[in-house]
Structures are given as structure tokens and as C-alpha cells.
N, C-alpha and C positions, 0 to 999 in steps of 0.2 A: 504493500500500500504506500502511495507517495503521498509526503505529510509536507504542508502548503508551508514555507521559511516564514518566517515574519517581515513583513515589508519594508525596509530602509529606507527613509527621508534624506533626500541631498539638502544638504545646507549652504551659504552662499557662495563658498567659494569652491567645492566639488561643482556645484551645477554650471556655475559658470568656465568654467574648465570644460567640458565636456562640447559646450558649445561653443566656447572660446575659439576650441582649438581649430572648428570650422572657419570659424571667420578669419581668425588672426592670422590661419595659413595662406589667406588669400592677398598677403603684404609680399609674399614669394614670388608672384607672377601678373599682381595687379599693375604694380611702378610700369614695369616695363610696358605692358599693354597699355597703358594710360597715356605715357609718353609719345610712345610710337604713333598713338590715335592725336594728342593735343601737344606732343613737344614741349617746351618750356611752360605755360600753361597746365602742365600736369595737375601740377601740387592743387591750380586753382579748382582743378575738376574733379579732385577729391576731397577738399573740402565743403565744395556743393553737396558731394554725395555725403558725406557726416551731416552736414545741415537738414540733406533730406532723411535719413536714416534717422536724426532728433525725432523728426516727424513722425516716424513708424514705431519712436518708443511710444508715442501717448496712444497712438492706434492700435497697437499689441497690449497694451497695459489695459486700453478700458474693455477689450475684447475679453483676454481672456483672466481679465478680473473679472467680469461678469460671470465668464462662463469657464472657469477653471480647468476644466479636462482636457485629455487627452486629446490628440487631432489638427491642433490650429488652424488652417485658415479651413479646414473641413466642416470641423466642430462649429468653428461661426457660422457658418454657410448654412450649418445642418441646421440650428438651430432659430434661424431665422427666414427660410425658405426652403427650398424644395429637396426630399435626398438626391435624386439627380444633378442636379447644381451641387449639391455639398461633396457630390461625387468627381466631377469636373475635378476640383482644389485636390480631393487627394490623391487620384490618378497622377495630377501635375505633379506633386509634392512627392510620391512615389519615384517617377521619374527623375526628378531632382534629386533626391538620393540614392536612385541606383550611379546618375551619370558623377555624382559630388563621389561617388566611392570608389570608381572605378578608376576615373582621373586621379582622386589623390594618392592612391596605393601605387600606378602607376607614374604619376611623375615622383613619387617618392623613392622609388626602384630607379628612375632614373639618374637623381643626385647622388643613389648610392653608387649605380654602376660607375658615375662619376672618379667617386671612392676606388672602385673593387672594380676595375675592367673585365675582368670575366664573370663577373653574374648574368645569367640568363634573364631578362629583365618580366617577359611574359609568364618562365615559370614561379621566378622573387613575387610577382604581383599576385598572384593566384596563392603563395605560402603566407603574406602578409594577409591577403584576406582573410586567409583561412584561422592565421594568427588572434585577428580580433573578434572572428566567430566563435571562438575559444572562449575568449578574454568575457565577452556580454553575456556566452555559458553559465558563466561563474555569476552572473546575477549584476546590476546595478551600482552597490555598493563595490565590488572589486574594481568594475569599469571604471566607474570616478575616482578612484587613488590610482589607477595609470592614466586617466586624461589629466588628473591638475599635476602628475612629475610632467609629464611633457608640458602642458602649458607653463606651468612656472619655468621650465628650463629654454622654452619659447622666448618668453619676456627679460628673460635674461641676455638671452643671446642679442635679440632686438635694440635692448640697453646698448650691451658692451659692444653692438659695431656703432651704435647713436654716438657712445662716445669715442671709439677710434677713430670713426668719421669726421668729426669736434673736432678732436687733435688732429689727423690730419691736415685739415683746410684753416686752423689754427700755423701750422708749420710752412704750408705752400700756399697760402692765398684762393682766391677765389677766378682768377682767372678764366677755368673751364666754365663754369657758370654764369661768368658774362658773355661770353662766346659765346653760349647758347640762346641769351637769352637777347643777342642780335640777331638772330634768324628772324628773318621774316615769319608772320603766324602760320601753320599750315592750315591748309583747307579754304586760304584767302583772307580769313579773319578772325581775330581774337574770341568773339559769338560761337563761332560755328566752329575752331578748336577748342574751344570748352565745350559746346555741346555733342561730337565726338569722344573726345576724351569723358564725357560725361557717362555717356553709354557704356563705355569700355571697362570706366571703374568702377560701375555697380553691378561689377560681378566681385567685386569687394566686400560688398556686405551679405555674401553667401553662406548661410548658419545663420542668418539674425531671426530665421523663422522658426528654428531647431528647436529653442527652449520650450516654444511653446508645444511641443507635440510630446514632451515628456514633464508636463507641471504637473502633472498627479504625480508623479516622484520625487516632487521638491515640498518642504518645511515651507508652512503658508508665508507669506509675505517673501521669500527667494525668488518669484518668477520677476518682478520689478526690477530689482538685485542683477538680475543677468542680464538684462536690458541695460540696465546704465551702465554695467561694468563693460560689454560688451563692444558701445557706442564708445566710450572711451578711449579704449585699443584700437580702435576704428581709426577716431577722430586722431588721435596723435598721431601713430603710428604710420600710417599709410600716407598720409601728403608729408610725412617729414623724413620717410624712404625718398617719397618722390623727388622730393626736393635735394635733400644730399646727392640722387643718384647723378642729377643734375649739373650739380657741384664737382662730382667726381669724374662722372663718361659723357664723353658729347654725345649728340640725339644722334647721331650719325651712325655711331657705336654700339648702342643700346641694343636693336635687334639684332646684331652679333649673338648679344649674351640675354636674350628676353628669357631663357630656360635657367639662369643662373645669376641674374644680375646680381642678388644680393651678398652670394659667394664672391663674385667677383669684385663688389666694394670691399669685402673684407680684404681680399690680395692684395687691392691698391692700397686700401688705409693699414693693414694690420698685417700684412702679409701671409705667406703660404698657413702657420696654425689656424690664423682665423678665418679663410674662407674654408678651409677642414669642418671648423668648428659649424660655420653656416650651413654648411653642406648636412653635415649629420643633425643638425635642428631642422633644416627643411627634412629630414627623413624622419624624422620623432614626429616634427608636428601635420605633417601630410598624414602621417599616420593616425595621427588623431583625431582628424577628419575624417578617417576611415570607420572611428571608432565613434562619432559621432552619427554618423549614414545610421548604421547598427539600432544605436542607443533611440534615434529619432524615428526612424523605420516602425522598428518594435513599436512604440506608442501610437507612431498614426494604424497602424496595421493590426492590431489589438482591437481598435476605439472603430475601423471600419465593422472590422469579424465578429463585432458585438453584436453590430447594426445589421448583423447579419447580409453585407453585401458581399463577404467574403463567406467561403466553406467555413462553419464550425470547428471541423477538424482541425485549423491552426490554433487553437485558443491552448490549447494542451500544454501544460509547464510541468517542468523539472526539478528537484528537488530544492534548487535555490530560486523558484519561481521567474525562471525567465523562461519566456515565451520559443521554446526551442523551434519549434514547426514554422513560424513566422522565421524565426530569423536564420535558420537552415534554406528554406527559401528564398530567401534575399541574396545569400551566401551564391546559391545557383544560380540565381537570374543573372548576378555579376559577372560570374564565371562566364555565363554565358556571352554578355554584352563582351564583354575582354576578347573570348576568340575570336564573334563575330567582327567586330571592328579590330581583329590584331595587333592590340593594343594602343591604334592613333587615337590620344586623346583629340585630338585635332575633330575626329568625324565626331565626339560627345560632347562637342562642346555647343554646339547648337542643339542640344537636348537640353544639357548644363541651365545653358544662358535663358532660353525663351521658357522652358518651365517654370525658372527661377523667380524670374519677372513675372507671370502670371500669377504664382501663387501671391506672391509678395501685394500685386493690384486684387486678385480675391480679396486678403485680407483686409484692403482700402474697403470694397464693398461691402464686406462682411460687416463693418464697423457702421459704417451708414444705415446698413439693413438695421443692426443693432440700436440704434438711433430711435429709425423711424417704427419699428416693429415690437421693442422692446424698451422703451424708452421707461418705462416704471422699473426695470431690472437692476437692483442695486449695484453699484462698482464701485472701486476704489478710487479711479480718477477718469476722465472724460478729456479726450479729443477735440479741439472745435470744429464746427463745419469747414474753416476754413483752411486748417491744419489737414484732412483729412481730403480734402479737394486737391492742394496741391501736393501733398505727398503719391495722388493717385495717377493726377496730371507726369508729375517727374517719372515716375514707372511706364508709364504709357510711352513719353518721348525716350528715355532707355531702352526702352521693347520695342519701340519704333527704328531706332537706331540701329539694332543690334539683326533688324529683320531685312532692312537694304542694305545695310553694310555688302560690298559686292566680294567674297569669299576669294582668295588666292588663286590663282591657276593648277586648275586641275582638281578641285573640292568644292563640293556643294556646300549651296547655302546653310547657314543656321534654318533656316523656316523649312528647308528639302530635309533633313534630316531631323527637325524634329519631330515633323510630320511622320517622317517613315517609322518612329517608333513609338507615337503618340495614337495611333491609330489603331496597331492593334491593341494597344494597355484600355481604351475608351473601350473598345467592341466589347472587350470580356469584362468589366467593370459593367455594361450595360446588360449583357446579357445577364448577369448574375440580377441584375435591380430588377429586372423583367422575364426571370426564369419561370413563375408561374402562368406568368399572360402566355409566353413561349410554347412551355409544356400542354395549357390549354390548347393553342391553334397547332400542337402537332399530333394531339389528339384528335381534334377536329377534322385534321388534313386527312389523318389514319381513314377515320370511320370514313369521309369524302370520298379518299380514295378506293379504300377495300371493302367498305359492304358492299355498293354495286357488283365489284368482282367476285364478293365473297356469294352474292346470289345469284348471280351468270353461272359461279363455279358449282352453287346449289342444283342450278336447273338443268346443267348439263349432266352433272351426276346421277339427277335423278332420270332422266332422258338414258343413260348409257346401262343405268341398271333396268329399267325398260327394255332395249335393246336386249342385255344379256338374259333376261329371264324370258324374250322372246324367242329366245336363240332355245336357251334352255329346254323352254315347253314344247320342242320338240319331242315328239315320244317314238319310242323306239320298240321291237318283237323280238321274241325269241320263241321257237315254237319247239316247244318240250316232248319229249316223249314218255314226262316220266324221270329226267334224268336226276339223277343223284345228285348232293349236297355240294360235291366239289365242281363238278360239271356246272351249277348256277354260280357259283363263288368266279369260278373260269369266266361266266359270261360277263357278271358282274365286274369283273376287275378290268375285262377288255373294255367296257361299257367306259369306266372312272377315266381311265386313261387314254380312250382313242375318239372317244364322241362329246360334244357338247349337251348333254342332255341333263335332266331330272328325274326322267320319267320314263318308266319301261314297262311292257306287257308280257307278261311269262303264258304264254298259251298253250294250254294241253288241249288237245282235241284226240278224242275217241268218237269211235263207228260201234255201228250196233252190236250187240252182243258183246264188245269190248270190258274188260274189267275197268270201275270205276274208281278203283282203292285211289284215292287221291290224297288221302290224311298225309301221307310223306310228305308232298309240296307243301299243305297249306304251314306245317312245323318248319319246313327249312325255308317260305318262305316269310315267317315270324322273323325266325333266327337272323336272317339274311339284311331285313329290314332293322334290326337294331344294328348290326355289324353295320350296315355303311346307312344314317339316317339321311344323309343330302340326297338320295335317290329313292325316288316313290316307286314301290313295286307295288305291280297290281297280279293279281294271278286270275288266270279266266280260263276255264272247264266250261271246251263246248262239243258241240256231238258234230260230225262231220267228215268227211275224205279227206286229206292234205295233199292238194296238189296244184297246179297251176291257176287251178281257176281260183279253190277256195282261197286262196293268198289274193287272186286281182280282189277277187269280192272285200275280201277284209283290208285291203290295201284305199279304197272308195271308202269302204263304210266309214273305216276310223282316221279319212284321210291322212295317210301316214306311206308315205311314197315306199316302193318295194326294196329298192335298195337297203331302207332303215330295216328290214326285217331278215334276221340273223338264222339260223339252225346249225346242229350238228352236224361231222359228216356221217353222211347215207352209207349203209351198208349196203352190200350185191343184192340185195336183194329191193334195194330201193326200187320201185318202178319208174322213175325220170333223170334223166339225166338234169345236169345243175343249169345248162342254158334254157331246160325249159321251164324252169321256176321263174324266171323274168326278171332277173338278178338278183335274188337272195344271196344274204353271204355266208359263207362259214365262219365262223369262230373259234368251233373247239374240234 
């Protein structure tokens, strides 16, 4: 019998670890993507994006303070409008973390291979997964003392290049970053290189929707707690990469090292130790993004399986109450997405990005719904309309951005490929919502289809058994002399085996004077009639000559054509030869 653990409350700073490690990892590959998209301008279009992300704390906070569970932008949705719609948000949200797990395990395998040139980087990414399917095994509580070692050894790392970088540009000036910051804007102008770069860097705040799918695992008042903590890391962190990177690589340079920029500030400022050091922090904290996917997974996928849009059968826990069957499941789906795409995060990344951004604008709506639909529902703080407007506004022109962006040579769009795998996670999401109505019209189809047939197939059976007993009621003679038990048996079995019949006439005929003793027959044909019951024997004692004529006569009366009529053979003494019987047959 498995006995249910006691449930573990995360407290401020586990929980935020967890989800931390999601966000904060995205300071590894955001710089570079931001610049490349806005050039010097960077820093400004990550600081928009923390401005707008402020905005998403008061819209995550009145959400899912109102409504605490599991799910986030699901849970709003559910709770405010239709399961269908609340389905949309978690399908999205699904997808977002299968593409958030598969990308981070694998560019984390990359910094290592970085490291360690001979690792296999597609089978590293599949043992790394497998590593933190292990780890979320172990239950919630183990999970979060490996997310906050790696987060706190993140924020360190993050520090101590902030300040090599300091010293650095302390020691040599700032020169590189006036050069850069004479380049003419790209894209034509200052506006439209921030609104680039804008789109680019709100893949930055990827995990700010994490916490909310696991607040039934957090100590009340922590979900707020990892919002602001969250934003923070954000807000610093990320436009003051940008900005150093700035300081240190021309933009010219930058997508050289877009897979490594932060390793490679450490080399410049700190040399060969410390971009080591980066290296294996980017491998810790990608990982924990891995370990986030996991930990967020579980909760939205629980809170649908409840709602019964998923099979029951995943709900099933293990002896430290983690949801094994869900997250074994996830474990494969990655697996799966990994071979499919041969590990280019490049092709996930427009699954990444456009799921990303819808859930994040669900949750915009979510809040409103909440507003207008729920407005008596108590919460702990409230959003204004107008905070809530443009927080939803800024997602939209990111999601817009991120949907023309025109894709490299020789790779499909973000919108081609989100599609390709958004389509089918919606069909099976929908059909589960709609399995009953389903099952009714293919019930429907059934009966549609197959009574007709099933009484075509009645009528023709009964028409063919018609036939056969037409066939049957032919009846058949044998004309006796009298003969013995085994000599009827003889006729009887030729009968079973060479004629189509039921039905058969055992004729004795006697002439005057003749002995009548007939009681033998009437016993053997008793006997005869239980031994084979599917043939009706009839026995018929009649007074007469046997010969040609009396056969035509009996051949008319009981229309029963000559042929059908059987005899023994004739002894010498018979007086006819057999062509003049008019072809009777022998049998025995």
C-alpha cells in the first residue's frame, strides 16, 4: 500500500529559486539577441521590458491572489470563462515548457561541450533530462534545495563578472563603448531599434509565469515574494549585461559569440578561470531551467487531469507524492521533440517564443475577465485598467515582432513552426474536452452505418436459408426389399454425404401372397431416425410389382424425379435390366 508523504510548503526563497533559475538563465543568450536586434540601444530595450514585466507583477498578483491554484494563466481563464479557452492557455503553456526544457538542457550541453570537446551533446541532453526526472522523483522539497544551490551560485557568478567587468573598464576606459555607441541606429531609427530589440528581449522574462503554476506549493503570502524577487534579477541584471557587453565587444562582434557572450566577457575582463567559471554556471543554471519545465509542468498538468481534460490515469503518485505518470510523460514528449528537431534549438525556438507571449497576453485577459466577471472576488492587490491595457498592448507588439521577424536563410518562421506543433497538442486537448459528444456521433455513425447493413445482411440470410431448405426439401427413395439394418445405415450415410436432402422415403412394396413381416423396418427405422435426427425418414409399405412402370407412377405421384430414386443391386434373377428402370441408381 503507498502511504501519501506529507506535503512541503516552499518558503521565499526555495520558491523563488526554482523559478528564478528560469528567468535568470535567460541573461545567457538575451544580451546578445537584444543587441544584434537594437545595437547600442540594447540596454534601453531591456529596461522597457522590466518596466513592462513591473506591469505583469500587479496582473499575476491580483490573479492568482484571487485565485491561488494551480495552473496560471489556465486557472484564470478556467475560472472566468469557458474550459475551452482555459484550454487554449494550457496547451500554450505546455508547449512552453516542453520547448523552455529542451532548449535549456540542450544549450547547456553545449557550454559544456564547450568544456569537455568530446561529449556527445544529443546523448548529454537526453542524460541531463533524465537527471532532473530523477531529481522532481524525489518530491518538491529535494527539487528546491538543488534549484536555490544553482540559483544562489547563478547570482554569484552574475556578481563577480559585474565586478571584473567594473575593474576592467575601470583599468582601460570606455572607448569600445563609445564606438559603438556612434553607429548609426539600426533598423533606420532609435523607435524602431528599441522596438526590435524590444521583441527580442522579452524572451527575457521567460519563467515569470512558472511560479504561478506551482502556488499550491508555496507558504501563503511567497507567490508575491517571487514576483518581486524575480523582477528584480530581471531589472538589474539583464540591461547591465547589456550594457557592459557593450562596453567590452563591438556590435560587430557580438554574433560571433551570441552562444557565449557572457563566457567570453569573463576572458576579456577576468580571463581564461573566469569565463570557465561562466561556462559551468551557464551549465548549473540552464539546468535549472530544466528543472523548472519539471517542477511547472507537474502543476499545470495535475490542475488540467483534475479537470478531467487529461486521462485520470496520470494523477497516480509515488511514495514522496510527486506526480510520476505526468512527469515520466513530459520526460518522453522531450525526448521526443530532441530527436525530432536533432537537437536545433534554432527550429524551438519559435515554439519557445510565440507560446510564450500568448500565455503571458492570456494572462493580460485573464485579469480583465477577473475584473469584469468576478469583481466581488477578494484579493490581495489589484491591477489598474490601465496597467493591465498596456502590459497586454507591449505583448501583443513583442508577439507581433517576433511573428515577421523574417527567419535566417534556410529556417522557417517562428509562426511555421509553431504552428507545426501547436496543432497537433490543440486536436488532442480538444478531442479529450469533446470525447463524449465524439463517442456519441460515432455511435451514431455505427448504428447509421451498420443497421441498414446489419438488415440487408438479415434479409439475405434469411432468403439463402430459404434457398437451402429449398434445396433440402428435396426428397429422395430407396426401395427396400426388406433389407437389413446395415444395408439402411449404407443408404443413409451415402444419402448424408453425396445429396443435398432432409428427407427420404424407405419403400417396401410387396405382391400378393407376399409375407408382410415388416416389424424389422419399422424398429431399424426408429433406430435409424435417432442415429442421424437432421434427416426425416419416412417408411411406406405398399402392395404392388417393382418395375419400370411402378417407379414412373411413383416418380409423378410424389413428384420426385427418377434419378432421386436409389435400390440395391439386382440379383440374376432380377427380371430388368438397370437401363430399363429409367435411371434409378444403385447405392449398395
Amino acid at each position: 500500500m503507498i502511504t501519501k508523504r506529507k506535503s512541503t510548503k516552499l518558503g521565499e526563497l526555495p520558491a523563488t529559486a526554482i523559478c528564478g533559475n528560469d528567468i535568470s538563465s535567460s541573461i545567457l543568450y538575451v544580451s546578445p539577441l537584444t543587441i544584434v536586434a537594437a545595437g547600442q540601444y540594447a540596454w534601453l530595450a531591456l529596461l522597457v521590458v522590466a518596466m513592462v514585466l513591473y506591469l505583469f507583477r500587479k496582473i499575476y498578483g491580483e490573479v492568482v491572489g484571487a485565485l491561488p491554484m494551480n495552473g496560471g494563466a489556465y486557472n484564470a481563464l478556467l475560472n472566468t470563462t469557458s474550459k475551452s479557452t482555459a484550454s487554449l492557455a494550457a496547451t500554450l503553456t505546455l508547449l512552453s515548457y516542453m520547448a523552455t526544457a529542451v532548449i535549456s538542457a540542450s544549450t547547456a550541453m553545449h557550454y559544456l561541450h564547450g568544456i569537455l570537446p568530446a561529449l556527445p551533446i544529443t546523448l548529454s541532453t537526453m542524460l541531463l533530462l533524465a537527471l532532473f526526472l530523477g531529481v522532481t522523483l524525489m518530491g518538491i522539497g529535494e527539487s528546491s534545495i538543488v534549484a536555490l544551490i544553482i540559483f544562489l551560485f547563478h547570482l554569484f557568478s552574475l556578481v563577480l563578472l559585474t565586478g571584473a567587468v567594473g575593474l576592467y573598464l575601470f583599468n582601460n576606459g570606455l572607448a569600445i563603448l563609445a564606438s559603438n555607441n556612434q553607429l548609426p541606429p539600426p533598423h533606420g531609427s532609435i523607435m524602431m531599434a528599441i522596438f526590435w530589440g524590444f521583441a527580442a528581449a522579452m524572451l527575457g522574462i521567460s519563467g515569470f509565469e512558472s511560479s504561478a503554476n506551482y502556488v499550491e506549493k508555496q507558504e501563503e503570502g511567497v507567490f508575491a515574494k517571487t514576483l518581486r524577487n524575480m523582477w528584480v534579477v530581471v531589472s538589474v541584471f539583464n540591461p547591465l549585461m547589456a550594457f557592459l557587453a557593450l562596453a567590452l565587444v563591438p556590435i560587430a562582434e557580438v554574433g560571433k559569440h551570441a552562444d557565449n557572450l557572457l563566457s567570453h566577457m569573463g576572458q576579456i575582463s577576468g580571463g581564461a578561470w573566469l569565463a570557465s567559471l561562466i561556462s559551468i554556471d551557464a551549465v548549473l543554471v540552464l539546468s535549472g531551467a530544466v528543472l523548472t519545465s519539471y517542477v511547472g509542468v507537474t502543476g499545470l498538468l495535475e490542475r488540467i487531469t483534475l479537470d478531467r481534460i487529461l486521462p485520470g490515469y496520470l494523477l497516480r503518485k509515488n511514495r514522496r507524492g510527486s506526480s510520476y505518470r505526468i512527469l515520466l510523460t513530459f520526460f518522453l514528449l522531450c525526448i521526443s521533440i530532441l530527436l525530432i528537431t536533432e537537437g536545433k534549438a534554432e527550429t524551438l525556438a519559435g515554439v519557445y517564443t510565440i507560446s510564450f507571449l500568448l500565455v503571458m497576453g492570456l494572462f493580460g485577459l485573464g485579469n480583465i475577465l477577473l475584473k469584469v466577471k468576478r469583481k466581488n472576488l477578494p484579493r490581495p492587490e489589484r491591477a489598474s485598467w490601465p496597467t493591465v491595457i498596456i502590459a497586454i498592448l507591449a505583448v501583443g507588439c513583442a508577439l507581433w515582432g517576433n511573428i515577421i521577424k523574417l527567419p535566417p536563410a534556410g529556417e522557417r518562421s517562428n509562426l511555421a513552426v509553431f504552428i507545426e506543433y501547436f496543432i497537433p497538442a490543440i486536436l488532442f486537448v480538444a478531442i479529450m474536452l469533446n470525447r463524449i459528444a465524439l463517442l456519441e456521433l460515432l455511435t451514431k455513425s455505427i448504428l447509421y452505418i451498420f443497421v441498414p447493413l446489419l438488415k440487408i445482411i438479415h434479409r439475405l440470410n434469411q432468403e439463402i436459408k430459404v434457398v437451402i431448405d429449398r434445396i433440402k426439401s428435396q426428397e429422395f427413395v430407396f426401395f427396400t426389399r426388406g433389407d437389413n439394418l446395415v444395408n439402411l445405415e449404407k443408404v443413409l450415410q451415402y444419402i448424408q454425404k453425396n445429396e443435398h436432402t432432409k428427407r427420404i422415403k424407405i419403400v417396401h412394396i410387396y405382391g400378393n401372397g407376399d409375407d408382410r413381416e415388416v416389424g424389422h423396418l419399422n424398429q431399424d427405422i426408429v433406430y435409424l431416425t435417432h442415429k442421424y435426427p437432421r434427416i426425416v425418414i419416412e417408411l411406406i409399405d405398399m402392395q404392388g410389382r417393382f418395375g419400370p412402370e411402378l417407379i414412373q407412377q411413383l416418380s409423378k405421384e410424389w413428384n420426385i424425379p427418377v434419378n432421386f430414386m436409389f435400390i440395391g443391386s439386382p440379383g440374376e434373377k432380377f427380371p430388368y435390366r438397370i437401363q430399363e428402370l429409367g435411371g434409378v441408381r444403385l447405392i449398395i
